[in-house]
C-alpha positions, 0 to 999 in steps of 0.5 A: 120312643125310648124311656130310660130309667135312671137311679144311682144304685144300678144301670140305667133300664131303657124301654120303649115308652109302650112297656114303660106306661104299662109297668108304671101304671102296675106300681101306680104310677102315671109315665109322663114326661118325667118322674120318680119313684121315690124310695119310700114307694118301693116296696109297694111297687115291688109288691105290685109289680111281683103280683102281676108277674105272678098272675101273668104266669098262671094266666101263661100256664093255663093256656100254655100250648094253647095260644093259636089252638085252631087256627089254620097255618099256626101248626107251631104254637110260639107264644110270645114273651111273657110279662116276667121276661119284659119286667124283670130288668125294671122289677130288679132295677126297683129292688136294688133301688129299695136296697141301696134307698134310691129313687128311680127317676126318668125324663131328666 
């Protein structure tokens, strides 16, 4: 299922409803049928998700080459996409929202 995020500073972000949870659930927020994020939680919520980008990519750095390490038939070591790169059109979504003092709203 689909999540579109809607806020009157920037284009909707769509995302499927198990990535929606997690990056809500980051900046302290419950996905449920509708809600919003409202514009005086947005530094927050930037500060949250920012964090765990961060620490995302240290977890990444450390086992950079070392995601299927041992294992038979996995001679190529792809390691899939990161929370950085699934994050960054909501993360810039919450910051053009904090610039223009928008909500962020989603299930209308």
């Amino acid at each position: 299922m689909l999540i579109t995020f809607k806020c009157r500073a920037c284009p909707d972000v769509m995302m499927l409803d198990n990535l929606a949870q997690h990056l809500v659930g980051i900046v302290g927020k419950r996905l449920g049928q509708r809600g919003v994020i409202t514009h005086d939680e947005l530094a927050d919520a930037i500060t949250k998700l920012e964090a765990a980008i961060t620490f995302d990519k240290q977890e990444r750095a450390e086992h950079d080459g070392h995601f299927h390490e041992g294992e038979e038939g996995h001679e190529h070591h792809e390691i899939p996409p990161g929370l950085a790169q699934r994050a960054y059109p909501f993360l810039d979504m919450l910051r053009a929202a904090q610039k223009e003092n928008a909500d962020i709203v989603w299930g209308l």
